[in-house]
C-alpha positions as CSV (number, residue, x, y, z in Angstrom):
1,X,0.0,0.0,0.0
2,X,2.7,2.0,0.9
3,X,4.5,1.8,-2.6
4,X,1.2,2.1,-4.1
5,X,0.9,5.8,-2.5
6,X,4.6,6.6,-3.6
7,X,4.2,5.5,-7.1
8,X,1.1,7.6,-7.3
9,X,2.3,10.5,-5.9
10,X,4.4,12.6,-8.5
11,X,6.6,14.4,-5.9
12,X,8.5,11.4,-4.6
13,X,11.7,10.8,-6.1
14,X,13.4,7.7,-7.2
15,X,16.0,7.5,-4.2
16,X,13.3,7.9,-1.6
17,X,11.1,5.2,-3.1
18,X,14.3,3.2,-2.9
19,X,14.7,3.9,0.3
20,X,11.4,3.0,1.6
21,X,11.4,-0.4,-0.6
22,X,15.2,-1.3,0.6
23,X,13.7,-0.8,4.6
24,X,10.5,-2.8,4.0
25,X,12.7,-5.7,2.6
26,X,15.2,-5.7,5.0
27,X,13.1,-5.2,8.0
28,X,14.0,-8.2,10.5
29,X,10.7,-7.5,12.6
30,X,6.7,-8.2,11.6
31,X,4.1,-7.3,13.2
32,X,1.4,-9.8,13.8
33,X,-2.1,-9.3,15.9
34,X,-3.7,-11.4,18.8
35,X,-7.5,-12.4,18.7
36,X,-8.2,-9.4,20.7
37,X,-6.8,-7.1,18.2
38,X,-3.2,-6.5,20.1
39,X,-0.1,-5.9,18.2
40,X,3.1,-7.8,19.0
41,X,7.0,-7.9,16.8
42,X,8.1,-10.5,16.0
43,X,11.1,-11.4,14.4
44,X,10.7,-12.0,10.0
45,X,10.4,-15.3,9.4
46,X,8.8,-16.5,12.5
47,X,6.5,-19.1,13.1
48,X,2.7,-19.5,14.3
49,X,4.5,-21.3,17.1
50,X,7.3,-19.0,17.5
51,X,4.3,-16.4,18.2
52,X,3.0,-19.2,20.5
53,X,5.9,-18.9,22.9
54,X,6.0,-14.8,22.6
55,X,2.8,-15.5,24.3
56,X,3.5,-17.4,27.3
57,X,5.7,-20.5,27.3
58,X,2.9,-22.6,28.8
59,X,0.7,-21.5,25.2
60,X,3.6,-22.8,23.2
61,X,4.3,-25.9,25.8
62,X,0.9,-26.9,24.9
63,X,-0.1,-25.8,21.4
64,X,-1.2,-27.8,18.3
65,X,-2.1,-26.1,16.0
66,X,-2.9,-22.3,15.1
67,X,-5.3,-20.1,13.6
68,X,-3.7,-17.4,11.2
69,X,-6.9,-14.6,9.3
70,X,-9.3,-17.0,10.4
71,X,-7.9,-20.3,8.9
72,X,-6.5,-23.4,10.4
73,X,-2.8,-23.5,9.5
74,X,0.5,-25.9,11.4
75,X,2.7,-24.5,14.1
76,X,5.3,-24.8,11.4
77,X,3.3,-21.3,9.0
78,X,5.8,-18.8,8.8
79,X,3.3,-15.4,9.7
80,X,3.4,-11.9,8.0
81,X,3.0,-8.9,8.9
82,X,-0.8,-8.1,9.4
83,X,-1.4,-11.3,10.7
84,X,-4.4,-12.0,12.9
85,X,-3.2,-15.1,15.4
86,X,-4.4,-17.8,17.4
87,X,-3.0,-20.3,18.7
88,X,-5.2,-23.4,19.7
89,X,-3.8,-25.5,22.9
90,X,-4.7,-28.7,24.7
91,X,-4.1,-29.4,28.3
92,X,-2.3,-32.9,27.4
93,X,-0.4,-31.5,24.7
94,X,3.3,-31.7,25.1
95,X,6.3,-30.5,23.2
96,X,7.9,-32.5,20.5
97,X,11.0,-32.6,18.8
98,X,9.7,-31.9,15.8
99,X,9.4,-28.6,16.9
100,X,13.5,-27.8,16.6
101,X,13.1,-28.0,12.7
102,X,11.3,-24.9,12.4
103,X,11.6,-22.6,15.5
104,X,13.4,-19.6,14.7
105,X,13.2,-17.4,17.3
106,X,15.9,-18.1,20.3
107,X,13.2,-17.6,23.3
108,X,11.2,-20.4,21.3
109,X,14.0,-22.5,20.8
110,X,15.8,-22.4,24.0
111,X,12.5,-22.9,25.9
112,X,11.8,-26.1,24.0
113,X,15.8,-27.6,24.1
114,X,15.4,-26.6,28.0
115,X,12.2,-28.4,28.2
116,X,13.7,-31.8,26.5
117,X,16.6,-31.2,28.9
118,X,14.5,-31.5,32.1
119,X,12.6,-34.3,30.6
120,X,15.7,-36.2,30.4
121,X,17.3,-35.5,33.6
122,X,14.0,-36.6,34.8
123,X,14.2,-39.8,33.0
124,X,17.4,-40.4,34.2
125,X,16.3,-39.8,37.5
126,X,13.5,-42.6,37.4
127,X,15.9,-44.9,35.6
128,X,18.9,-44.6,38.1
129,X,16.1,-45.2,41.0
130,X,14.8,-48.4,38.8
131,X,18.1,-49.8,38.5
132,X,19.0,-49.1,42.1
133,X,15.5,-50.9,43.6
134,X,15.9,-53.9,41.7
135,X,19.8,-54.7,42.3
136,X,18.7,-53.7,46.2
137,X,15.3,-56.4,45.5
138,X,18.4,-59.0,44.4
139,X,20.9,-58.1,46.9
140,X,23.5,-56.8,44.0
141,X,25.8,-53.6,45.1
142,X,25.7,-51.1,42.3
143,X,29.2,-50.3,42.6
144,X,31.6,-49.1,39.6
145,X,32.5,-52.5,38.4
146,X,29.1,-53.3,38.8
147,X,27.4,-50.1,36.4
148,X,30.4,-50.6,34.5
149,X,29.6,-54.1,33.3
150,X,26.1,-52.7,32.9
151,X,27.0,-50.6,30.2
152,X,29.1,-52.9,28.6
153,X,26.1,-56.1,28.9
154,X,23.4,-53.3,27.8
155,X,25.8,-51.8,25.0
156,X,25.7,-48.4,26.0
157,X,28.0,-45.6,25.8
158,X,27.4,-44.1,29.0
159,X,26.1,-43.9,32.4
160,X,23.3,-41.6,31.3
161,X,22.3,-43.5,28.3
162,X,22.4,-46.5,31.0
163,X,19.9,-44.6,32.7
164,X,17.7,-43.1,30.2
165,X,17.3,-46.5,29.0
166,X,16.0,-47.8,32.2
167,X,14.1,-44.8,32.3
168,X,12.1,-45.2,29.1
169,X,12.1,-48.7,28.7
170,X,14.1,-49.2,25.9
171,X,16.5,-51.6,28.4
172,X,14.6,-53.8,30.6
173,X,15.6,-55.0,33.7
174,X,13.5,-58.6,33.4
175,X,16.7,-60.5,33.3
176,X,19.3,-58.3,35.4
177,X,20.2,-61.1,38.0
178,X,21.5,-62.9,34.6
């Protein structure tokens, strides 16, 4: 609209109207609209989920999809300036992996890598605990030798993988006393 006006208007020169189309095309923020009709920047190139976590990290925690000008769209849609947004949530809705392919925004994306970094250390947590209850059920010691020939039997690279295992059941402990 704005290089519509220029172009019709006889006064503005060339290097002006350059001026104005260089800055519009270089700009690195948008600015996108909530449901209620408030504006928030956002960085160019953002996503609907991106916008999610500008929000409130528990909106982007638990989104799944969005609402961009009235239509259903992915939390992947890169929004544009003028955009209307809302993000739809779920109370079970958790975040996935996924997500890291198309986050751009560092607040999204370090909120999400922190997430999946708590989520594993809590894993760990319940795997370690696992392990530890049933070697105390068979009267083993965990000791280094012990969690050491653990890793090696279980073919794992580390203590941590040892324990995330456990934790998500990718290494059961059916036949430990073996």
């Amino acid at each position: 609209n704005s290089i519509k006006e220029i172009l019709s208007n006889p006064d503005v020169n060339a290097l002006e109207l350059l001026d104005i189309i260089h800055n519009d095309l270089t700009a690195t923020e948008i600015y996108v609209f909530t449901p209620k009709g408030e504006q928030r920047s956002i960085q160019k190139g953002a996503t609907a989920l991106d916008f999610a976590f500008l929000i409130h990290s528990e909106v982007g925690y638990k989104a799944i999809a969005a609402k961009v000008n009235q239509k259903l769209v992915k939390l992947s849609h890169v929004l544009k300036t003028g955009d209307k947004v809302e993000i739809i949530t779920a109370e079970d809705a958790k975040p996935s992996p996924e997500w890291l392919k198309f986050l751009t925004t560092h607040r999204a994306r370090t909120l999400v890598t922190d997430y999946f970094k708590a989520q594993r250390k809590q894993t760990m947590d319940f795997g370690r605990k696992q392990l530890e209850t049933a070697a105390e059920n068979l009267g083993i010691t965990l000791d280094e030798a012990m969690l050491q020939r653990l890793e090696v039997a279980y073919n794992v690279e580390s203590r941590d993988e040892l324990y995330n295992g456990i934790g998500i059941d990718t290494i059961s402990l059916d036949n430990f006393e073996e």
